[in-house]
N, CA, C and O atoms as a Tripos MOL2 file, in Angstrom:
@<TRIPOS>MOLECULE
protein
  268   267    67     0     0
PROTEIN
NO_CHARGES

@<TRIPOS>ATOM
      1 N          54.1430  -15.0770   41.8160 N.3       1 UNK1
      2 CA         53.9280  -14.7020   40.4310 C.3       1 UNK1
      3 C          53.0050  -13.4930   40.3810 C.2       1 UNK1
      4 O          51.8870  -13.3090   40.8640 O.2       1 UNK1
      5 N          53.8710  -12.6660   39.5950 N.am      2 UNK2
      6 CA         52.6160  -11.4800   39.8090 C.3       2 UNK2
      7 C          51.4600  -11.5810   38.1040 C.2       2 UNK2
      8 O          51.6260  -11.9180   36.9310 O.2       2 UNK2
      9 N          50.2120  -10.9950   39.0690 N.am      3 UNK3
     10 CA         49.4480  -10.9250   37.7390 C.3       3 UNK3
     11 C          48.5560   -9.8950   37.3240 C.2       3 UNK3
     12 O          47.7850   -9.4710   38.1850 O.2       3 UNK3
     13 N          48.5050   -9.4340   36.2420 N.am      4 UNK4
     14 CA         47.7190   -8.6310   36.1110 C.3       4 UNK4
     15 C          46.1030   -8.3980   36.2510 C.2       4 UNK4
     16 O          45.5610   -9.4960   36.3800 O.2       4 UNK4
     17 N          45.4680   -7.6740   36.2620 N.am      5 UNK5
     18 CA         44.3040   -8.0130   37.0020 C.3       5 UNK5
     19 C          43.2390   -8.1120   35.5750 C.2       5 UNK5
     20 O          42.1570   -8.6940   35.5040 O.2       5 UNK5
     21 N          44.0340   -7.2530   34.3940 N.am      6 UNK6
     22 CA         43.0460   -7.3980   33.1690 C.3       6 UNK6
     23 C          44.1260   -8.1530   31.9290 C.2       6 UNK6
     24 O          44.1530   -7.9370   30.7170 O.2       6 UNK6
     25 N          44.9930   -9.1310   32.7880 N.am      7 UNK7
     26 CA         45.0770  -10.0730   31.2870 C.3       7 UNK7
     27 C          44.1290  -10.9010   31.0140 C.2       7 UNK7
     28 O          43.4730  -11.4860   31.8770 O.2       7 UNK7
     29 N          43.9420  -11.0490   29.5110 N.am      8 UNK8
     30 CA         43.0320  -11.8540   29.2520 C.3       8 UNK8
     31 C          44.1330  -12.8610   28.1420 C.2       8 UNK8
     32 O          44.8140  -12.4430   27.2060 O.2       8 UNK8
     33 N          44.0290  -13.9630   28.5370 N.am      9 UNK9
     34 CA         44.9680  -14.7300   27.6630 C.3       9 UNK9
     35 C          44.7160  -16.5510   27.5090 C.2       9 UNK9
     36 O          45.2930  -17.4790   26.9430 O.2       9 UNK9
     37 N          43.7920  -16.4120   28.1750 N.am     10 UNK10
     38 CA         43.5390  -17.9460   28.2400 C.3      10 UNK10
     39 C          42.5150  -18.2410   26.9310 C.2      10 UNK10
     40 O          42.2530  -17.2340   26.2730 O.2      10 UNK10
     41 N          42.0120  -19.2870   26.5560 N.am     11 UNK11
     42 CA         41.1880  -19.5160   25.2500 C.3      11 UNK11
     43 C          39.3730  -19.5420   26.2910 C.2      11 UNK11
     44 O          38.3420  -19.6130   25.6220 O.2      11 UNK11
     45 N          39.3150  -19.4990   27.2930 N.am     12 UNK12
     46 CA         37.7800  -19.4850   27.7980 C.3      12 UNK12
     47 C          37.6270  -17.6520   28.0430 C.2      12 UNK12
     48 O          36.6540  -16.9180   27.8690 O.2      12 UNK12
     49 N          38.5090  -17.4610   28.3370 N.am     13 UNK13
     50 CA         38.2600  -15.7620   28.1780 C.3      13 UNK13
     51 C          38.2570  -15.2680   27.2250 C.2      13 UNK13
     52 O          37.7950  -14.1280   27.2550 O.2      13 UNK13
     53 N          38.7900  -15.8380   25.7310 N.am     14 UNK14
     54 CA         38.7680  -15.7220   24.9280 C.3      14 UNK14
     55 C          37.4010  -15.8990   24.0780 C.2      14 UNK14
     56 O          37.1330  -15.1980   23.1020 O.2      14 UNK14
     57 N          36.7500  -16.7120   24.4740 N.am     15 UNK15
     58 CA         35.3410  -17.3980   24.4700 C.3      15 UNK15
     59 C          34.0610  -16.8870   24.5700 C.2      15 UNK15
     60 O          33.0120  -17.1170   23.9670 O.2      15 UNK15
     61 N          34.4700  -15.9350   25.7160 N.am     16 UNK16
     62 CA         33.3980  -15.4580   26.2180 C.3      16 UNK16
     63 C          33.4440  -14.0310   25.8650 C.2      16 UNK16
     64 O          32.6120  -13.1230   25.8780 O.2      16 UNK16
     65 N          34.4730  -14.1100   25.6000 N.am     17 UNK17
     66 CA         34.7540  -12.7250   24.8250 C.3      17 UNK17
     67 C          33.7600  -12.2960   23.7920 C.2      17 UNK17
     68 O          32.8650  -11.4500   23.8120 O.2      17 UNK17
     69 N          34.3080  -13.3740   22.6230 N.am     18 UNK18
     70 CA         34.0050  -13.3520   21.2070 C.3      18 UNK18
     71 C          32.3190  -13.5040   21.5350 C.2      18 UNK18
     72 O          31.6880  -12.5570   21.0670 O.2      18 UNK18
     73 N          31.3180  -14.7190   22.3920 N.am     19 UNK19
     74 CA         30.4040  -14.7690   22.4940 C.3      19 UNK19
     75 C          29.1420  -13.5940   23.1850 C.2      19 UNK19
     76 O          27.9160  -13.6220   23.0840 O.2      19 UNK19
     77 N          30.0640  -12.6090   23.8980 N.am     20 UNK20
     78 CA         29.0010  -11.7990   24.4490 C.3      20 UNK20
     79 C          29.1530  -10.5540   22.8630 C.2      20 UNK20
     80 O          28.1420   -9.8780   22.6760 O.2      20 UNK20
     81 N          30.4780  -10.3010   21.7440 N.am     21 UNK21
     82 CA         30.4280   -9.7760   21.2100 C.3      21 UNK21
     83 C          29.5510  -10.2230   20.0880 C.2      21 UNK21
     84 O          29.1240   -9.5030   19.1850 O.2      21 UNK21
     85 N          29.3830  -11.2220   20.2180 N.am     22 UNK22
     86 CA         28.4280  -11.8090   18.6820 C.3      22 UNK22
     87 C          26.7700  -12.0040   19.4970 C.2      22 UNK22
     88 O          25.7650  -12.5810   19.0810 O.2      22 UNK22
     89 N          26.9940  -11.3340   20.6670 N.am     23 UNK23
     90 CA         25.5780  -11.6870   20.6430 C.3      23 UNK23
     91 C          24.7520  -10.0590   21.1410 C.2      23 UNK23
     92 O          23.5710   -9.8800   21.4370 O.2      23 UNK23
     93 N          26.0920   -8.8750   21.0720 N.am     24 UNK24
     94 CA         25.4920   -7.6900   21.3390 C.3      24 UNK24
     95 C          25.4760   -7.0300   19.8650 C.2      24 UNK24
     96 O          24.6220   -6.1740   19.6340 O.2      24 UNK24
     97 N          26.5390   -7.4610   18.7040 N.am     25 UNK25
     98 CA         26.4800   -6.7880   17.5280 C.3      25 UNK25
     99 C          25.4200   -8.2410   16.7460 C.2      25 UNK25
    100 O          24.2620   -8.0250   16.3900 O.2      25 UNK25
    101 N          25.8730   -9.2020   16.6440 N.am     26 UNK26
    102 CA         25.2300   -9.8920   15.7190 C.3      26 UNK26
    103 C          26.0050  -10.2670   14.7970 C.2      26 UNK26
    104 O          26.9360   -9.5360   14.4590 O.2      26 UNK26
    105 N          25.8090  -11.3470   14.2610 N.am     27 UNK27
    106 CA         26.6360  -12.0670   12.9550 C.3      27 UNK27
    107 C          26.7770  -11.1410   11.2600 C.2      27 UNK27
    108 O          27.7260  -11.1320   10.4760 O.2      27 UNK27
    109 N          25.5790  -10.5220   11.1750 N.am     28 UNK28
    110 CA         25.4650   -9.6980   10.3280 C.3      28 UNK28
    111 C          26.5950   -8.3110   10.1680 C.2      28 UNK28
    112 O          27.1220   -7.8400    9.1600 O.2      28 UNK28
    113 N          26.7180   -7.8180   11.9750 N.am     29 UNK29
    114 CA         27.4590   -6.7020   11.5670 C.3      29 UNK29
    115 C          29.5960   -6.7480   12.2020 C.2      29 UNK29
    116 O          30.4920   -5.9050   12.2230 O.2      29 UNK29
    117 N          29.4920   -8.1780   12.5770 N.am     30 UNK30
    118 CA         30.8120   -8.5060   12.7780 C.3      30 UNK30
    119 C          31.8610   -7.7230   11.5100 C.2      30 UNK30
    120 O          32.6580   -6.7890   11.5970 O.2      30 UNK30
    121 N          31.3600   -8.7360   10.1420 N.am     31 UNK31
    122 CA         32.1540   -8.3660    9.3110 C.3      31 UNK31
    123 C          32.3750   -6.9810    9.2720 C.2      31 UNK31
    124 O          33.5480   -6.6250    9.3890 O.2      31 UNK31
    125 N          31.4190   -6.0250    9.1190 N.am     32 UNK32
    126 CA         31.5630   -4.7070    9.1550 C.3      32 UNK32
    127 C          32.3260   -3.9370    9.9140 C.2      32 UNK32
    128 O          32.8010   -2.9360    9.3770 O.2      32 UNK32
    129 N          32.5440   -4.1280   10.9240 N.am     33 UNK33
    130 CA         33.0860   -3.9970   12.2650 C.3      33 UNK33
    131 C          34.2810   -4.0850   12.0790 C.2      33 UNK33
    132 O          35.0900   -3.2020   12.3640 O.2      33 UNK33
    133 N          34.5050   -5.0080   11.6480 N.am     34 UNK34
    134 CA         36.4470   -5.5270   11.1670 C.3      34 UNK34
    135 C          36.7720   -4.7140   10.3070 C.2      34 UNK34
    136 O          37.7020   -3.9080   10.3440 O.2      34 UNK34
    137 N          35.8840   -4.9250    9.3580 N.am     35 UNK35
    138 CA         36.4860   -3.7640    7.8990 C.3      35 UNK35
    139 C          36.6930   -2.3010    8.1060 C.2      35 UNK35
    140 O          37.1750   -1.4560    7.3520 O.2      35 UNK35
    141 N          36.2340   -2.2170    9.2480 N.am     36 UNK36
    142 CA         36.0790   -0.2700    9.8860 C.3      36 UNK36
    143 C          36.9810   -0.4520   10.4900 C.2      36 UNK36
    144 O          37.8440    0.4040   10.2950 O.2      36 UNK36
    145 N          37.3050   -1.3880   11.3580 N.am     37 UNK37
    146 CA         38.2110   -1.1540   12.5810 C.3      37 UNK37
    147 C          39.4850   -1.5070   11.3130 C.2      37 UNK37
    148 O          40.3620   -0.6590   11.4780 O.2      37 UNK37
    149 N          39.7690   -2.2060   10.4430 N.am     38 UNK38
    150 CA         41.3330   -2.5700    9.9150 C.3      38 UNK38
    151 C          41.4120   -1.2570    9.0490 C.2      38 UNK38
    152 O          42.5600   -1.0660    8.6500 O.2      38 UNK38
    153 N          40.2760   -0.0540    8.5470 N.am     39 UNK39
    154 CA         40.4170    0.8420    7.7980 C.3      39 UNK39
    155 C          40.6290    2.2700    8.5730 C.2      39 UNK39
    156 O          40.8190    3.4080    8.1420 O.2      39 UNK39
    157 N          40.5390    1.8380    9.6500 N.am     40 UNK40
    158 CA         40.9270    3.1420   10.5990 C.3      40 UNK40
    159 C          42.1220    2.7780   11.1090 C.2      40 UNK40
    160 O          42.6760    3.7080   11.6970 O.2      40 UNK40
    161 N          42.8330    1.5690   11.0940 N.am     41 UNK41
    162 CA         44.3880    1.3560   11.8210 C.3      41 UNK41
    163 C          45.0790    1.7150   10.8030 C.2      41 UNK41
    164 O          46.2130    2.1730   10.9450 O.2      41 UNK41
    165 N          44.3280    1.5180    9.2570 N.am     42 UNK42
    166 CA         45.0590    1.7940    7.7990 C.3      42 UNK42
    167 C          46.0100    3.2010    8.0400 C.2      42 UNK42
    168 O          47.2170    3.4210    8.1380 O.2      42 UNK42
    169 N          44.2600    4.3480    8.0900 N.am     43 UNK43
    170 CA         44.9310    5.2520    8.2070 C.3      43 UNK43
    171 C          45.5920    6.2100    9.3150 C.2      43 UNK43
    172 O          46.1320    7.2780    9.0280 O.2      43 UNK43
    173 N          45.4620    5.6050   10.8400 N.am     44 UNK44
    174 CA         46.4130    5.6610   11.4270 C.3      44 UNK44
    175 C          47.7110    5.4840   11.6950 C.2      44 UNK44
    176 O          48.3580    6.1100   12.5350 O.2      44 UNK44
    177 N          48.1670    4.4790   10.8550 N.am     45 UNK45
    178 CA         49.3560    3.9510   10.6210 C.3      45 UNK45
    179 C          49.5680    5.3320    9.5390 C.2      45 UNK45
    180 O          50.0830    6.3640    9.9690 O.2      45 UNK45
    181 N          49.1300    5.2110    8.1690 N.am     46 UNK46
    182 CA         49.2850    6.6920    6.9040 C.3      46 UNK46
    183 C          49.6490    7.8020    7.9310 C.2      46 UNK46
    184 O          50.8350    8.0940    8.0830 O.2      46 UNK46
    185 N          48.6100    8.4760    8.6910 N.am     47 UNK47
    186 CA         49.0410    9.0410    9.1850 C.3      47 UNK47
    187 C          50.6070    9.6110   10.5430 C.2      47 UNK47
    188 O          51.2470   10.6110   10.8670 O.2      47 UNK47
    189 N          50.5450    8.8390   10.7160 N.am     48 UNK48
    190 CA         51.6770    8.6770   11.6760 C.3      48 UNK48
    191 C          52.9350    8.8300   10.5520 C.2      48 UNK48
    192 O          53.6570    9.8250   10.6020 O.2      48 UNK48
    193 N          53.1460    7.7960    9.5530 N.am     49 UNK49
    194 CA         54.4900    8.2920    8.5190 C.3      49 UNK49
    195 C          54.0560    9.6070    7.9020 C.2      49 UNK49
    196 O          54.9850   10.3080    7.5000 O.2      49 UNK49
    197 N          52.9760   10.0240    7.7660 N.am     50 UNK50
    198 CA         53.0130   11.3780    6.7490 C.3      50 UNK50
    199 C          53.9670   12.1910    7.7420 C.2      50 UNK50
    200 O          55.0210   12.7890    7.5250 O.2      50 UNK50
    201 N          53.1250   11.9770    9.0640 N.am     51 UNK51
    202 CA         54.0190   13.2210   10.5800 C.3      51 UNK51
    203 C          55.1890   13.1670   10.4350 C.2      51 UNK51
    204 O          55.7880   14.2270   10.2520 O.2      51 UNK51
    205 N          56.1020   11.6070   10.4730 N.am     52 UNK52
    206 CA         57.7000   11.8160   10.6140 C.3      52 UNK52
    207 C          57.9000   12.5640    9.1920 C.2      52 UNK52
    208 O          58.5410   13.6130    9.1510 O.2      52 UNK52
    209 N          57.2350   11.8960    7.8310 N.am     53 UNK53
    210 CA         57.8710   12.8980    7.1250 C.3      53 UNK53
    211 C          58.0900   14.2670    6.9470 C.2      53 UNK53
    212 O          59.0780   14.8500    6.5000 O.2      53 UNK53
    213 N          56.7040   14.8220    7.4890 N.am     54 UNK54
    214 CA         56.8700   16.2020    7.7480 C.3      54 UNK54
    215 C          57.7230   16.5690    8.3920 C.2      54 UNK54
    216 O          58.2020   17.6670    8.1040 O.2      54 UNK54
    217 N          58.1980   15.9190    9.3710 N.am     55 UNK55
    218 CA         59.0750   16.5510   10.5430 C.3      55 UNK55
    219 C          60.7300   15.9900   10.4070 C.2      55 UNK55
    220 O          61.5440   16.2340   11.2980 O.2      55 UNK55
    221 N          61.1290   15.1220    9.0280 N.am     56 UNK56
    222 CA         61.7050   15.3790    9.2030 C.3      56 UNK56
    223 C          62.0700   16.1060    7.9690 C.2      56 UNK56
    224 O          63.2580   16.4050    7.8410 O.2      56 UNK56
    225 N          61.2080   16.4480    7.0130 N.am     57 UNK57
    226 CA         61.3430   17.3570    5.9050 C.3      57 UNK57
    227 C          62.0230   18.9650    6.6630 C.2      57 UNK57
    228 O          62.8840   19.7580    6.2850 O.2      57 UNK57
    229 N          61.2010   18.9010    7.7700 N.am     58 UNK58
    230 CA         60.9700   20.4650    8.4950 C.3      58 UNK58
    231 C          62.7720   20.1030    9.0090 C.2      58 UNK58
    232 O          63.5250   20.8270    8.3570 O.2      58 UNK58
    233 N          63.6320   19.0580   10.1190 N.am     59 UNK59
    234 CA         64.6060   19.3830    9.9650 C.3      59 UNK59
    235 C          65.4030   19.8090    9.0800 C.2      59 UNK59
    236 O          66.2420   20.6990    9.2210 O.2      59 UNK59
    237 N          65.0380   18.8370    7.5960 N.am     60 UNK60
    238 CA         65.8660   18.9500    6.6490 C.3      60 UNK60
    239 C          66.4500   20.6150    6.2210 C.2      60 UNK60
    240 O          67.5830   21.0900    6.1510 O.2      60 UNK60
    241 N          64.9560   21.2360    5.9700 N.am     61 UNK61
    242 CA         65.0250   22.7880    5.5890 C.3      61 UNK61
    243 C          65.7820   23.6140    6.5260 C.2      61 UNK61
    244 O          66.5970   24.5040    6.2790 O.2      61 UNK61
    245 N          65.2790   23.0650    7.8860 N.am     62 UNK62
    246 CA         66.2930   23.9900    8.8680 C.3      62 UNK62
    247 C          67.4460   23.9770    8.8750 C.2      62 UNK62
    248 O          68.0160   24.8940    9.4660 O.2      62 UNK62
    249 N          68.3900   22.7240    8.0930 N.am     63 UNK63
    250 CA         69.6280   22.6340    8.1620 C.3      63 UNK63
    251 C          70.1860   23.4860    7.0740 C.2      63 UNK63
    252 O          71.2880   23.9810    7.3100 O.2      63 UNK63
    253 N          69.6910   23.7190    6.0540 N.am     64 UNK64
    254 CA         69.3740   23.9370    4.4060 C.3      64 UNK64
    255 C          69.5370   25.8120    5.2850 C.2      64 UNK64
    256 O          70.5140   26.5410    5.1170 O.2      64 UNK64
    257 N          68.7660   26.0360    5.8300 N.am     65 UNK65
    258 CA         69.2380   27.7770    6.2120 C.3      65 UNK65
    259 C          70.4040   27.9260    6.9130 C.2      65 UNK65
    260 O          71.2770   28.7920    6.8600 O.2      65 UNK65
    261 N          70.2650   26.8550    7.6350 N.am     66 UNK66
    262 CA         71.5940   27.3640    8.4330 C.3      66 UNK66
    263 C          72.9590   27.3120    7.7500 C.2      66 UNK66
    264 O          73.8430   27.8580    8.4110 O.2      66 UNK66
    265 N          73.3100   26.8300    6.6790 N.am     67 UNK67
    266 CA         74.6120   26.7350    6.0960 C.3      67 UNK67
    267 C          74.7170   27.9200    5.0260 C.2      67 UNK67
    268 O          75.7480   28.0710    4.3710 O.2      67 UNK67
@<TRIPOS>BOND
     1     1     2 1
     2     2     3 1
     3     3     4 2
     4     3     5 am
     5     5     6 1
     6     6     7 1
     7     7     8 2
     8     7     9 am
     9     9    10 1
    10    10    11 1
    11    11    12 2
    12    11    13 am
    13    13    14 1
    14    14    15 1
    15    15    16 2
    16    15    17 am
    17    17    18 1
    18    18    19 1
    19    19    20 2
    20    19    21 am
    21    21    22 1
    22    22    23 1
    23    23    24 2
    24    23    25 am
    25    25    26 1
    26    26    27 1
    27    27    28 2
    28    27    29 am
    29    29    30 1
    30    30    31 1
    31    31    32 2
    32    31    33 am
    33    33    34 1
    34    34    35 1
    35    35    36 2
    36    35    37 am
    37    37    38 1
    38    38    39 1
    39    39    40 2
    40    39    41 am
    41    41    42 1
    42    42    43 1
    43    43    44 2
    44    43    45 am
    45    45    46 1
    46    46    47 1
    47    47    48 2
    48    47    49 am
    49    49    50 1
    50    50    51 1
    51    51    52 2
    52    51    53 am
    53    53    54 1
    54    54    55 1
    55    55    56 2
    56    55    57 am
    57    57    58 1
    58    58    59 1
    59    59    60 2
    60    59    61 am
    61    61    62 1
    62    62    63 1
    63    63    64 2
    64    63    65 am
    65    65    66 1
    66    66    67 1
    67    67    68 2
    68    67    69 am
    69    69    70 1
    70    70    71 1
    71    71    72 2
    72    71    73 am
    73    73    74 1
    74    74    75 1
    75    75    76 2
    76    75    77 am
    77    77    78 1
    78    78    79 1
    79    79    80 2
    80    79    81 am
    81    81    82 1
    82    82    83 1
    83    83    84 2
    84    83    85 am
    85    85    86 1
    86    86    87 1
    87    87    88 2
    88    87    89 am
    89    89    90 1
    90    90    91 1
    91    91    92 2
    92    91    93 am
    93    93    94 1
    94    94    95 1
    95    95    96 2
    96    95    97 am
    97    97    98 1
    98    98    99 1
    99    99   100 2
   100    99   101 am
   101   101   102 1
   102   102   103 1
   103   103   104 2
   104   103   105 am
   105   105   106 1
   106   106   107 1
   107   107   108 2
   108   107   109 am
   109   109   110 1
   110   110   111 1
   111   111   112 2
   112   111   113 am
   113   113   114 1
   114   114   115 1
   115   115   116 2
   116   115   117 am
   117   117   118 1
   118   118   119 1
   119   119   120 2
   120   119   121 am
   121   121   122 1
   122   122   123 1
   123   123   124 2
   124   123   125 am
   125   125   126 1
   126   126   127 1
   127   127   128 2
   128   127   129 am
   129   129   130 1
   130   130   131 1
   131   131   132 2
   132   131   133 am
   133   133   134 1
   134   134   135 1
   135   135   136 2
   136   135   137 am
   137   137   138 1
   138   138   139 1
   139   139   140 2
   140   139   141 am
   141   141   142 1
   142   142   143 1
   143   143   144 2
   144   143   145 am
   145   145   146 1
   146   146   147 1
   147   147   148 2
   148   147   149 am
   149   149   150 1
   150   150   151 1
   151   151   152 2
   152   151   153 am
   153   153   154 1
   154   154   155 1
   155   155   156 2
   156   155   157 am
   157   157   158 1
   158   158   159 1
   159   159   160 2
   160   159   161 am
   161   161   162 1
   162   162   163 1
   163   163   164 2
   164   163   165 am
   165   165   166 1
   166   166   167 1
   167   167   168 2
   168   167   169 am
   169   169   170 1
   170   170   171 1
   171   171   172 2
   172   171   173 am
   173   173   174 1
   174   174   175 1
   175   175   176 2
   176   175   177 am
   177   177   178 1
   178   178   179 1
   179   179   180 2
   180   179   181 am
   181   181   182 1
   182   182   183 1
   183   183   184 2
   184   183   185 am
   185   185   186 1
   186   186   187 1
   187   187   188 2
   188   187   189 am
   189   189   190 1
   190   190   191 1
   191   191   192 2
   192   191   193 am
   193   193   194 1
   194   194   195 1
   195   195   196 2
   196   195   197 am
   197   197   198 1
   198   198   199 1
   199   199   200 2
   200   199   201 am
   201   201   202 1
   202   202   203 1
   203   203   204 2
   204   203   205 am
   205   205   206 1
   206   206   207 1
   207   207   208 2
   208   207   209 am
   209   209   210 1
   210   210   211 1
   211   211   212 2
   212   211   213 am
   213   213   214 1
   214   214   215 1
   215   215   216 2
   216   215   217 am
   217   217   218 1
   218   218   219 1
   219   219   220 2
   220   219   221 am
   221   221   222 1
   222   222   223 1
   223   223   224 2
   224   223   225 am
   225   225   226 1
   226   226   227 1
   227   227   228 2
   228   227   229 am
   229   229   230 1
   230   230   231 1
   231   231   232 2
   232   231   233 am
   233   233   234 1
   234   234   235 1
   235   235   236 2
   236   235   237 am
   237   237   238 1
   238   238   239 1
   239   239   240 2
   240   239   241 am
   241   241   242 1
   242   242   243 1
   243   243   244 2
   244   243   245 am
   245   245   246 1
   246   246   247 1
   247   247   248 2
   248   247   249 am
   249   249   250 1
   250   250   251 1
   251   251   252 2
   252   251   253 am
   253   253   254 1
   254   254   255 1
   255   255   256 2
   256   255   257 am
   257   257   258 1
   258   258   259 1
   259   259   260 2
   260   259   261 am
   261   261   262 1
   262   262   263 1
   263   263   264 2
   264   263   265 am
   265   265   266 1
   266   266   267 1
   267   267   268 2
@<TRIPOS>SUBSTRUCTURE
     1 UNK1         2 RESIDUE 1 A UNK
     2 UNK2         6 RESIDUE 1 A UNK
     3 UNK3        10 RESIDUE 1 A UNK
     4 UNK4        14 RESIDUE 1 A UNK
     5 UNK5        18 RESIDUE 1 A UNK
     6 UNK6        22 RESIDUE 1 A UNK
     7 UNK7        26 RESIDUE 1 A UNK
     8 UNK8        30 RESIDUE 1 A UNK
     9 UNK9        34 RESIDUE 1 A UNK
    10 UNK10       38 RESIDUE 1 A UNK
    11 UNK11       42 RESIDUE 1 A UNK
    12 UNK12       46 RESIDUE 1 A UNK
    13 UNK13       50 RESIDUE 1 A UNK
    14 UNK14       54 RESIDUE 1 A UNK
    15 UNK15       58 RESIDUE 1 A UNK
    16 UNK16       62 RESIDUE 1 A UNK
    17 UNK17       66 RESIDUE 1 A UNK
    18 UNK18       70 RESIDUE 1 A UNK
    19 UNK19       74 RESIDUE 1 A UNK
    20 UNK20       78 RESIDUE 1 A UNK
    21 UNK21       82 RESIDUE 1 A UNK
    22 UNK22       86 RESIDUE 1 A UNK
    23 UNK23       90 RESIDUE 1 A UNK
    24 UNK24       94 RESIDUE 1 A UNK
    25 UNK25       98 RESIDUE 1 A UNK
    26 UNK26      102 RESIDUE 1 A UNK
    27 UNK27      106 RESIDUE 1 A UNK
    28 UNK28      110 RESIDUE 1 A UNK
    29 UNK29      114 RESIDUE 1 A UNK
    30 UNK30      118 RESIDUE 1 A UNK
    31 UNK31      122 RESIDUE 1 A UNK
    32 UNK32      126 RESIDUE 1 A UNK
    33 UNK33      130 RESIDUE 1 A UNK
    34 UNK34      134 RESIDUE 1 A UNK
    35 UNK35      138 RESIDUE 1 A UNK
    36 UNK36      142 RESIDUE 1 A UNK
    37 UNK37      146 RESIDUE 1 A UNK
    38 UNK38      150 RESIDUE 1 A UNK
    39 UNK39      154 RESIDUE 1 A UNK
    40 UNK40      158 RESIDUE 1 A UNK
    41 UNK41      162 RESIDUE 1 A UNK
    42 UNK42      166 RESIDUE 1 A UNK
    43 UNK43      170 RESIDUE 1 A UNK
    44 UNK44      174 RESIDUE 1 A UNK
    45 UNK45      178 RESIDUE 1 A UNK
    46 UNK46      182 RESIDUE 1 A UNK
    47 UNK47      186 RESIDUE 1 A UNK
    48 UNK48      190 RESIDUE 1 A UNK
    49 UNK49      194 RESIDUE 1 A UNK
    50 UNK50      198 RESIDUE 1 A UNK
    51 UNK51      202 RESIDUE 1 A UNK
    52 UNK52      206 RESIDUE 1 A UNK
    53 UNK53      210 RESIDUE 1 A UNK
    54 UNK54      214 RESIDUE 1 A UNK
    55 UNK55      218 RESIDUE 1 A UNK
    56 UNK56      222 RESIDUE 1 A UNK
    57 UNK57      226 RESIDUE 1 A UNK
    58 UNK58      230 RESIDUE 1 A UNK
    59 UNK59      234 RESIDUE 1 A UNK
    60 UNK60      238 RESIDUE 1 A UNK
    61 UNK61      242 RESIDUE 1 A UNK
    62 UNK62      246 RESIDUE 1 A UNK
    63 UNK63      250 RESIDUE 1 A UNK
    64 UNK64      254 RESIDUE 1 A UNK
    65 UNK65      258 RESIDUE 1 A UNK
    66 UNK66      262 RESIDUE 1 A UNK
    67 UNK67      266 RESIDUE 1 A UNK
């Protein structure tokens, strides 16, 4: 069985996870932490569809000259 050397998937790695993180930020700034980190995937995700639209607006026009 092959394995990776950085899965983490079991619930005690999971454990120790969450516990060295609540004990280097603190209970106070967890929440905060989440709300930054889910408001920066927000607009990473925004961003990423604005790109295809641009690009494929930009085919669109190119087809639009060529005919």
């Amino acid at each position: 069985m092959l394995t990776l050397p950085f899965a983490l998937g079991g619930v005690p790695e999971w454990t120790i996870i969450l516990l060295v993180v609540l004990l280097l930020f603190g209970g106070r700034k967890l929440p905060q932490l989440a709300r930054s980190m889910g408001s920066s995937i927000t607009q990473f995700k925004k961003g990423l569809k604005e790109e295809v639209k641009d690009e494929t607006g930009e085919i669109e026009e190119s087809k639009d000259e060529d005919a």
